[in-house]
C-alpha positions in Angstrom: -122.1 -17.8 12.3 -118.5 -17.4 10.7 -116.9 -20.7 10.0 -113.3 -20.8 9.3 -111.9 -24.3 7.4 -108.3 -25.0 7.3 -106.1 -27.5 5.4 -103.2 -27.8 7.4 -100.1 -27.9 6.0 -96.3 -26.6 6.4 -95.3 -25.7 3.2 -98.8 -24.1 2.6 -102.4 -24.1 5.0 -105.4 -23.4 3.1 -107.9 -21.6 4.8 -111.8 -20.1 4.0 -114.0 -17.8 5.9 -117.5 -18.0 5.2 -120.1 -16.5 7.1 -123.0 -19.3 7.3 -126.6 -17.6 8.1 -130.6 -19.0 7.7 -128.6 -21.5 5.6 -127.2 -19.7 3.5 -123.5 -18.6 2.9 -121.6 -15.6 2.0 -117.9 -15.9 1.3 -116.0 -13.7 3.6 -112.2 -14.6 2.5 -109.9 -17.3 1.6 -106.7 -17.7 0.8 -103.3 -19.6 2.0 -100.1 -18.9 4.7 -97.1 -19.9 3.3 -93.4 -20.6 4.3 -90.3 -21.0 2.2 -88.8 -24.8 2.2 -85.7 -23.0 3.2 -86.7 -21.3 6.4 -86.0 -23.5 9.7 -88.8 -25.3 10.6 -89.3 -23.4 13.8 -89.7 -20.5 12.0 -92.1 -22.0 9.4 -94.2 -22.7 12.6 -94.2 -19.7 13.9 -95.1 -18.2 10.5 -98.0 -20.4 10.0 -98.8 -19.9 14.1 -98.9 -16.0 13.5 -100.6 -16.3 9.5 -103.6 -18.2 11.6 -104.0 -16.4 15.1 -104.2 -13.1 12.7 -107.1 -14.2 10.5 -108.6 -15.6 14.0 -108.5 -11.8 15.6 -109.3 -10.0 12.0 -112.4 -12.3 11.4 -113.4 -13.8 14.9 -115.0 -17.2 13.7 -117.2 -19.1 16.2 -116.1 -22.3 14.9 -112.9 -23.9 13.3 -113.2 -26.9 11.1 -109.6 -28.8 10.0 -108.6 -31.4 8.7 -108.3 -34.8 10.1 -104.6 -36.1 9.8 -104.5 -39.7 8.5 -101.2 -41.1 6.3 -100.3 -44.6 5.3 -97.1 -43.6 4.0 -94.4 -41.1 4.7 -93.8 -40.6 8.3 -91.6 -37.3 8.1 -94.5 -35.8 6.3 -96.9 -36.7 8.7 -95.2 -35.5 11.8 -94.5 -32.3 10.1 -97.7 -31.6 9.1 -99.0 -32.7 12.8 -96.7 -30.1 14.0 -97.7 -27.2 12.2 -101.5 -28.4 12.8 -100.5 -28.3 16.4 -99.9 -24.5 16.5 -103.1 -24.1 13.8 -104.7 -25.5 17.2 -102.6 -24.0 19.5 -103.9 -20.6 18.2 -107.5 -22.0 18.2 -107.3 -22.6 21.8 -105.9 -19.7 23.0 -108.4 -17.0 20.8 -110.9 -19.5 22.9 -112.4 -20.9 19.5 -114.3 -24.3 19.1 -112.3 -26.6 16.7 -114.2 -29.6 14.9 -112.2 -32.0 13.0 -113.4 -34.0 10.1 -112.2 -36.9 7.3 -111.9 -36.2 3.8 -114.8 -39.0 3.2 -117.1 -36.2 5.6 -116.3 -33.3 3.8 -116.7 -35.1 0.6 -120.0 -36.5 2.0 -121.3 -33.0 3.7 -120.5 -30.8 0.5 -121.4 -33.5 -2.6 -124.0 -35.5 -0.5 -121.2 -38.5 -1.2 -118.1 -39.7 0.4 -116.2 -41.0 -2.0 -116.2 -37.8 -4.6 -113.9 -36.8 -7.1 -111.9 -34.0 -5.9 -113.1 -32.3 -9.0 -117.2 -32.5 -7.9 -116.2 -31.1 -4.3 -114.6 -28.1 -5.7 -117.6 -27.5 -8.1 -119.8 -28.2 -5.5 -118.3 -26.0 -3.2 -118.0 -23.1 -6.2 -121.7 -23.1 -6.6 -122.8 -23.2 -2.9 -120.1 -20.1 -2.3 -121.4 -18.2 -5.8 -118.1 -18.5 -7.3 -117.4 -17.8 -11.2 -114.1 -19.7 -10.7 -112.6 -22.5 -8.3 -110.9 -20.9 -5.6 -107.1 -21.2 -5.7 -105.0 -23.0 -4.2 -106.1 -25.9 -4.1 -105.6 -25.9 -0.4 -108.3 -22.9 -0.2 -110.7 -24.6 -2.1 -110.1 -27.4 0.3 -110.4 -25.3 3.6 -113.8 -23.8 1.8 -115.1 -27.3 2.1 -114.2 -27.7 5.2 -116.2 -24.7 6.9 -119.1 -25.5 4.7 -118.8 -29.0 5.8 -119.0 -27.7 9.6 -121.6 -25.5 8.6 -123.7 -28.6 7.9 -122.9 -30.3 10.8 -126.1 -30.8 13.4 -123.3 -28.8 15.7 -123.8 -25.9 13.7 -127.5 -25.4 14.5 -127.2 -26.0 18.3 -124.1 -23.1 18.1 -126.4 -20.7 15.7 -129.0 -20.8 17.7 -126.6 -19.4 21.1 -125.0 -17.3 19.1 -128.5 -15.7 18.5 -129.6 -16.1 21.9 -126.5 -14.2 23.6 -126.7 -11.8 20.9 -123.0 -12.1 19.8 
């Protein structure tokens, strides 16, 4: 089953491709799509819109996992980052992919076996599962990484593997 996780952003979105099978992963790419904090931000989303529906159609995953959006603070940040993750979805939905959404406190709990990790255990954590020598970079990749292996863990995942296998996609 290929799992691709995404950190949504708008200045960069993290993503990781992993190919989960028999429980076991195999890193198929990560990496980030980028705009410039000068471009209209129109055009940064259709930049991050295009960045996303290409790895969708290269890589085909069966499942998405993102990020859950959640901010106490700045309210410009948060509807920008809720717009760009509204085209991250947009182009989800129309490559007719399942999209899962989780909290940082799951991710931290799916890849560390404990939600309230340091950032610094999830990354090693997700290093070792992935058979990395190095963290990945940027951060926001390492992030999305989590994120598919989190989904990979999910009791969804199981239930999807197993009709993947039976309609021998």
């Amino acid at each position: 089953m290929v799992i691709m996780g995404i950190d949504p952003g708008y200045a960069i979105v993290g993503f990781g491709i992993v190919d989960y099978k028999n429980s076991k992963f195999e890193l198929l790419s990560y990496g980030a799509v980028t705009t410039e904090a000068k471009t209209d931000f129109s055009d940064r989303l259709i930049r991050i819109y295009e960045g996303i529906d290409s790895l969708i159609k290269k890589y085909r995953p069966d499942a998405i996992a993102i990020e859950r959006l959640y901010f106490t603070s700045n309210q410009k940040t948060a509807i920008d980052v809720a717009q760009a993750r509204g085209v991250i979805l947009l182009a989800a939905r129309q490559n007719l992919i399942n999209v899962s959404e989780y909290t940082p406190l799951q991710v931290k709990g799916a890849v560390v076996g404990y939600g309230k990790a340091e950032k610094k255990q999830v990354m090693e954590m997700t290093r070792v599962m992935l058979g990395l020598k190095e963290y990945p970079k940027p951060d926001d990749a390492a992030d999305a990484l989590a994120l598919a292996i989190c989904r990979a863990h999910s009791g969804d995942s199981k239930r999807l593997e197993q009709e993947i296998l039976r309609k021998g996609w």
